[in-house]
N, C-alpha and C positions, 0 to 999 in steps of 0.2 A: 624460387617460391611461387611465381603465377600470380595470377591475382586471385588469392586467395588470404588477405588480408582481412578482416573486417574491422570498423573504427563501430564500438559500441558509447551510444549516449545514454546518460541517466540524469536525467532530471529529476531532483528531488525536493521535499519541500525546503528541505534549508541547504541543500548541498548540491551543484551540479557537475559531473563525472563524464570525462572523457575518455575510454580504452581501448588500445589496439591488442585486437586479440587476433590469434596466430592459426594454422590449421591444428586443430586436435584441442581450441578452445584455451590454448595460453594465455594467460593476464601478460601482455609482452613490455604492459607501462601506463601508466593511470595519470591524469591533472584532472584536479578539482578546485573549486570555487565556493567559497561559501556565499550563499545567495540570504537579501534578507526579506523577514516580513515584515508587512504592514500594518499595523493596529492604530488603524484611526478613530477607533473608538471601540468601548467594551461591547465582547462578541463581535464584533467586525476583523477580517483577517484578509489581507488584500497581499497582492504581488507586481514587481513592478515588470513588467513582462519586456520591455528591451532589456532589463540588467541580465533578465534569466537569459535571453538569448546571446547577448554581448557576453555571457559569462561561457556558454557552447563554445563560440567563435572560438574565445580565447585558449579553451582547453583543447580544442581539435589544433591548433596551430602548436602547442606547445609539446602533445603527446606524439606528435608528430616529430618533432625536435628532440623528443627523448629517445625515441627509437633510432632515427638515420634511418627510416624505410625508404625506398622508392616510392613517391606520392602514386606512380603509375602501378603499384602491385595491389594497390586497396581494391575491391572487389566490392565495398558499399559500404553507405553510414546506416544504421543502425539505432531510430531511435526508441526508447521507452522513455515513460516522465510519468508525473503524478498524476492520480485519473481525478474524475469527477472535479467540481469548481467549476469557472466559469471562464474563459480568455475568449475576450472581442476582439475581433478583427475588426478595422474599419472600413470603409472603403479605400482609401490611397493608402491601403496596405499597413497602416503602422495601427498601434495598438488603441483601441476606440476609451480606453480608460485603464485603470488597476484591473488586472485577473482577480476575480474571485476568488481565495483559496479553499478547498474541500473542507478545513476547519473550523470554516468562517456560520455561526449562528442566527446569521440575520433572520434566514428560513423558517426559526423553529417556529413560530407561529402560523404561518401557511401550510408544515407540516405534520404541526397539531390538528389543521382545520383538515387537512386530506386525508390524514387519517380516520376525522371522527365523521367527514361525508362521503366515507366509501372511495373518495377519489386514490388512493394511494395502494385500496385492495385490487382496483383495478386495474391499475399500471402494472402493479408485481402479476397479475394476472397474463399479463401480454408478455413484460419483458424479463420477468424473475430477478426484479431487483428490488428490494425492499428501499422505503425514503427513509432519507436522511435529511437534515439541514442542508448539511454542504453538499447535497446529491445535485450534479446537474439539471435534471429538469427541474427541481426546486426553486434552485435559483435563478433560467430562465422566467418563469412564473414572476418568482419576486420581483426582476427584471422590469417584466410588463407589467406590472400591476404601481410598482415605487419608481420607476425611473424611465419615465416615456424618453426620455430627453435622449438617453445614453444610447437608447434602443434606436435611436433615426441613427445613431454616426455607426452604427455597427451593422459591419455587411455578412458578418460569419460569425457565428455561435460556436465558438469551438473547445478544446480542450489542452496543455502545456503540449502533448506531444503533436497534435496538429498544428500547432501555433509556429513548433521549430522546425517541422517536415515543411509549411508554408515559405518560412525565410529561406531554405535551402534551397528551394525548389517553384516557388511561387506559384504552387497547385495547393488546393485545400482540400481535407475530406479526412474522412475517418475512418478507423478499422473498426472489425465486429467486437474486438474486445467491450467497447463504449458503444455499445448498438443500440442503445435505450430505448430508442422510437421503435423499435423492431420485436417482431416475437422469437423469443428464445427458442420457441422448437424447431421453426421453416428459415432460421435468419434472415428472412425477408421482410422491411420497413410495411408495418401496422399503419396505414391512414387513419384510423379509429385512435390513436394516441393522440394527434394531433387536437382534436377533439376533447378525448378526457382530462389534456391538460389547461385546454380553452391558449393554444399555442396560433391559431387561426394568423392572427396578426403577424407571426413571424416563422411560419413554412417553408420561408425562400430562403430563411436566413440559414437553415441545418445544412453544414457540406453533407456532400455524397458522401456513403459508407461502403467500401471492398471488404473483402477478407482479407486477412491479416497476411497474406502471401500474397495476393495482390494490390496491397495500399503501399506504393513507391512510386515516385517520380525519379526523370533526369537531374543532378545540381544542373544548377544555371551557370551561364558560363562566368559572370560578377559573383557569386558565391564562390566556386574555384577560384577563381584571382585571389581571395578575402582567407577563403580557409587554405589555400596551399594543395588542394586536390585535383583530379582530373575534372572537366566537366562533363557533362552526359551519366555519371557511375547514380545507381539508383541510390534512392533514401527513401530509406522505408520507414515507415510511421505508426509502431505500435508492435507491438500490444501495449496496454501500459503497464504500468511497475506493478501489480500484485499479480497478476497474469505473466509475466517477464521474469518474476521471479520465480514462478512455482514451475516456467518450464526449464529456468535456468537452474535449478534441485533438481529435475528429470522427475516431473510433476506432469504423467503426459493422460493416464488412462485408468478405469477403475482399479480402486485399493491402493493407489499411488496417494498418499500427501504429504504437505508439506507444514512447516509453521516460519512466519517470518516475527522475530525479535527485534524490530527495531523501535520506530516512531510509534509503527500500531504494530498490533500483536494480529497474523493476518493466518490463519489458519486453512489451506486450500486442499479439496481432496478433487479425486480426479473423477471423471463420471466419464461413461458411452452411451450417455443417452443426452436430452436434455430435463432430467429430472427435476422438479422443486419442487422445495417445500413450502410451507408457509414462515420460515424464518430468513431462508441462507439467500444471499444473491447467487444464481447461476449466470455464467457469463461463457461465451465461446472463449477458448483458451489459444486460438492462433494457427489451430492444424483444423482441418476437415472432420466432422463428425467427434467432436472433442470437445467436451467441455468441464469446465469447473465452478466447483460448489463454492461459492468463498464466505469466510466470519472476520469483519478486520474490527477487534476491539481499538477502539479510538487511541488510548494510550498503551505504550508498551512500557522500554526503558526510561522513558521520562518519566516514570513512577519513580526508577528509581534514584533520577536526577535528580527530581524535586526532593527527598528525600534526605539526598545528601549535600543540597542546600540549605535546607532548613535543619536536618537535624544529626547533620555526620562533621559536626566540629571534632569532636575523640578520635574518628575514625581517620581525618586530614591529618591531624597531629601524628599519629601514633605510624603513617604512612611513612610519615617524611622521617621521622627516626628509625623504619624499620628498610627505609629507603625500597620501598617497594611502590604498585601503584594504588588507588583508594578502593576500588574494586577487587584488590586481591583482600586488603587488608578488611573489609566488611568481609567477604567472604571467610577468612577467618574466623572471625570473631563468632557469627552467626552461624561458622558450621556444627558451633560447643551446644548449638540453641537446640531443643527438642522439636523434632517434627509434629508441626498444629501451635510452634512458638507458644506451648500454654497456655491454649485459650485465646490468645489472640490474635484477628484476624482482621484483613485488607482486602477493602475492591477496588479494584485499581482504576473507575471511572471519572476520569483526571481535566479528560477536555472541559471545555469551557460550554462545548455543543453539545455537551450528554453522551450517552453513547450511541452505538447503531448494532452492535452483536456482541451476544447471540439474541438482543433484543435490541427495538428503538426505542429510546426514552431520553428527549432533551433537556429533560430537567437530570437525570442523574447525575448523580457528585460521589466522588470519592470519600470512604471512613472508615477510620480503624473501629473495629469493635472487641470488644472483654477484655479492655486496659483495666490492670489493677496496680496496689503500690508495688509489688512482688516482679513486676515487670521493667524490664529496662530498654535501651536502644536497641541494644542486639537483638531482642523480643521483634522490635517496629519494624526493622530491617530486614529481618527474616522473612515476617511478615508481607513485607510489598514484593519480597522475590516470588514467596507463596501467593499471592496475590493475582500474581501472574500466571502462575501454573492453573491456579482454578477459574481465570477467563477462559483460558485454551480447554480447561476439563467440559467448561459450559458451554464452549461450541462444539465440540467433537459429540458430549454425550445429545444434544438438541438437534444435530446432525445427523445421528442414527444410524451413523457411518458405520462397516467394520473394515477395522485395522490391524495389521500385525507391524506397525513399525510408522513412527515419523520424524521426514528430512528435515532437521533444523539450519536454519539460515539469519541471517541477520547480525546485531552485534552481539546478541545476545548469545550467539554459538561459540563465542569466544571465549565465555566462562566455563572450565568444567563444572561446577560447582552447579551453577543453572541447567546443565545439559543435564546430568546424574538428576538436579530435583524434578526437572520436566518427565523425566523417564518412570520414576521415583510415584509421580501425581498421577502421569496417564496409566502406569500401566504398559506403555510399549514401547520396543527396543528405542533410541533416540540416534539416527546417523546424522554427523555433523559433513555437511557438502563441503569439500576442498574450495577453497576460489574466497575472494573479499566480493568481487562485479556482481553478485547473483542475476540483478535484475538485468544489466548490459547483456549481460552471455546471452540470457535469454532470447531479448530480442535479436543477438547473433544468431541465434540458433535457428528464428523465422526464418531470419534475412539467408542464414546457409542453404536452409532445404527449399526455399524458394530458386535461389540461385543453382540447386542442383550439385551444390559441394559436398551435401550430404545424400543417396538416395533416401531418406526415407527422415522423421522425427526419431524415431528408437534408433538406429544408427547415429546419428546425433548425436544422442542422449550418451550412447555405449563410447564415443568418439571424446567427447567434450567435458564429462561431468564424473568426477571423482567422489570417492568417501574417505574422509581425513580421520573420523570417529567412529565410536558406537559405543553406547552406555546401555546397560541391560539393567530393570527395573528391578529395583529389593520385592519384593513378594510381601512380606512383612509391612513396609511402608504402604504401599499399593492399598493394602485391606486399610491402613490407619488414612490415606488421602481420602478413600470413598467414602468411608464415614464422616471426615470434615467437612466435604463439600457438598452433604445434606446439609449440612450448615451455614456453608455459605449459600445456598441458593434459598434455603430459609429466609434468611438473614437481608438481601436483596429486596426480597420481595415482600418481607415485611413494611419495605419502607420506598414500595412503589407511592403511593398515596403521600405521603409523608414529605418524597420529596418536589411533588406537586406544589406541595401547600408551602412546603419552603421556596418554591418559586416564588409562588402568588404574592407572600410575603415579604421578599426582598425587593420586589417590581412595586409595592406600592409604598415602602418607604422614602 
């Protein structure tokens, strides 16, 4: 075999994944960890950043174990993790407090005020990334301004996947995926950011940032001892998981996108320039002269989890005598329901942070609208699957994109029933990517064409990435989705104001 192994990592927000994949991009054997969060208080979302790493350690020694490779045929680790949040490094290397998580709302008030003093027009200005709460440089800010204390023990501002590239390798720095101080067009670090974010105080603390084919180190040689690898074999660091994933779909260049269905609903098309708009983050995507548009709605299937905690007692029952699983049986039930569920309709903004696309607003909240008595569960249900479909309608058509076709990934690709409605809502063909790793392969797939296992991205892509599906959209449905979702985006934006004032109301009780 050569060494041509690669061990992909996934860090995720609740789940860490270890995979060795083969040449031609085989899943050869996966361990995972479930990793937990922290809620030490409402709107607060923290991480404990040794469990997440002590959870790595454990899945790269055991996927190792599954396989019976030769530790000597691996050819690199490979990581991707969650972007944005905040992970301090401290000085004597260990972790300077809890990781911030990207969910975490503490922000929203510094990124109400950056919004309404221009500060925020012009960061998206330099680096085409729209704020959020849980955006990194937010949370630095927050940092300096509520936590001087934390900020003297922290010698590195960094992010989940430079935090694990760090322990492997005990070099720190960043790829362009997470370039934020940098302008999106020249990918070269903006000094003038430093500046617009009043960052002055903590300059020294941003690692260096490579391109995503050059951000690897040597393991150390105590990391090999700990993981069971060679020492010296690089570990590469990034891109992160919405970028990992959309190259892990073959998400590489204009008229290419993708949607991810998981945690958030993460919709990315491909670009050959460095184009923005005034809504979408643009981000380098890991290859040269490449980048991506991305809309990541804050919730995805956790709409529908919450869902069927609170309101799929029938649908448990009616599973376990039909001895099937509850997502088949909702989907049953809900497939009898009419398209537009009769009037009633879901937005599926669920976080606790509001949302961030295809707009920011951290006061938004989740709500059913045109419940009447005529309506039932299967109605609600239907409803937050649709719910979904018209986040993704709202980033694609506020995007301005055009499309003939997009790659579904996530859990969500594992319904046909979602696959057929998403095809059904947009308008365009729906291929379902072969593979569970999405986001790993991806970063395999840096770490390949770095390595020169691949000549090129698109050989890669033709090498490593399959199509398991394709759903062609009803015609019929399609004309009956676009007129809904003048209603929902009505509907939304009626109750921009609205959901202000139900902030301001809940804060002063």
């Amino acid at each position: 075999m050569g060494n041509s192994y690669i061990i992909g990592i996934d860090a995720g927000t609740s789940m860490v994944k270890s995979i060795v994949f083969g040449k031609g991009g085989e899943e050869l054997a996966v361990s995972s960890r479930k990793v937990e969060l922290i809620i030490p208080s409402q709107g607060r979302v923290e991480q404990n950043m040794d469990e997440v790493w002590d959870s790595v350690a454990e899945t790269i020694r055991e996927v190792l174990t599954m396989t019976a490779i030769d530790p000597n045929d691996v050819a690199a680790v490979a990581v991707t993790a969650e972007g944005d949040g905040l992970w301090m490094i401290g000085y004597d290397g260990n972790p300077a407090g809890n990781a911030i998580n990207w969910m975490d709302s503490r922000g929203s008030d510094l990124c109400v005020r950056w919004y309404t003093d221009g500060t925020a027009t012009k960061i998206y200005g330099v680096n085409g990334f729209p704020m959020y709460p849980g955006n990194y440089l937010c949370l630095v800010r927050w940092v300096i301004e509520n936590d001087p204390e934390l900020l003297e023990n922290t010698a590195w501002l960094a992010d989940c996947k430079d935090w694990l590239k760090f322990k492997m390798t005990g070099k720190v720095s960043r790829d362009e995926s997470m370039a934020l101080l940098h302008d999106i067009a020249t990918t070269e670090f903006e000094p003038a950011m430093i500046e617009i974010c009043g960052f002055e105080s903590v300059k020294d603390k941003f690692p260096e940032t490579l391109g995503c084919l050059e951000n690897h180190a040597p393991l150390t040689e105590d990391m090999a001892v700990k993981l069971g690898l060679p020492a010296g074999i690089p570990v590469f660091g990034g891109p992160f998981d919405v970028i990992a994933c959309a190259v892990g779909a073959g998400v590489l260049g204009e008229g290419d996108a993708s949607v991810t269905i998981g945690t958030t609903t993460m919709v990315a098309l491909g670009q050959n320039s460095p184009y923005v708009d005034s809504i979408s983050p643009t981000l380098n995507n890991g290859f040269p002269n490449s980048w991506l548009r991305v809309q990541g709605v804050m919730t995805g299937t956790p709409n529908i989890e919450w869902a069927i905690k609170n309101l799929g007692m029938k649908y448990e029952e009616s599973a376990k005598l039909n001895n099937c699983s509850i997502y088949e049986e909702i989907e049953r039930h809900i497939s009898t329901v009419n398209p537009g569920c009769d009037g009633v309709m879901y937005h599926p903004y669920l976080s606790p942070s509001g949302e961030r696309s295809p707009f920011v607003k951290p006061s938004a909240k989740a709500q059913f609208f045109g419940i009447s008595t005529e309506h039932t569960t299967d109605h609600l249900f239907r409803a937050v699957y649709e719910g979904i479909g018209f986040s993704v309608m709202n980033c694609i058509d506020l995007s301005q994109a055009t499309l003939k076709s997009l790659r579904l990934i996530g859990g969500g690709s594992k319904s046909p029933f979602l696959c057929q409605l998403m095809a059904d809502m947009t308008g365009l063909e729906i291929l379902v990517v072969d593979g569970e790793q999405v986001g790993a392969r991806g970063s395999s797939i840096v770490a390949s064409v770095a390595l020169n296992l691949y000549p090129s991205a698109e050989e890669a892509r033709n090498q490593c990435i399959e199509i398991k599906g394709r759903y062609t959209p009803n015609p019929e449905l399609v004309e009956k989705y676009q007129k809904l979702y003048k209603l929902y985006v009505a509907v939304y934006k009626s109750l921009w104001d609205t959901w202000d004032l139900r902030a301001e109301i809940l804060q002063g009780l």
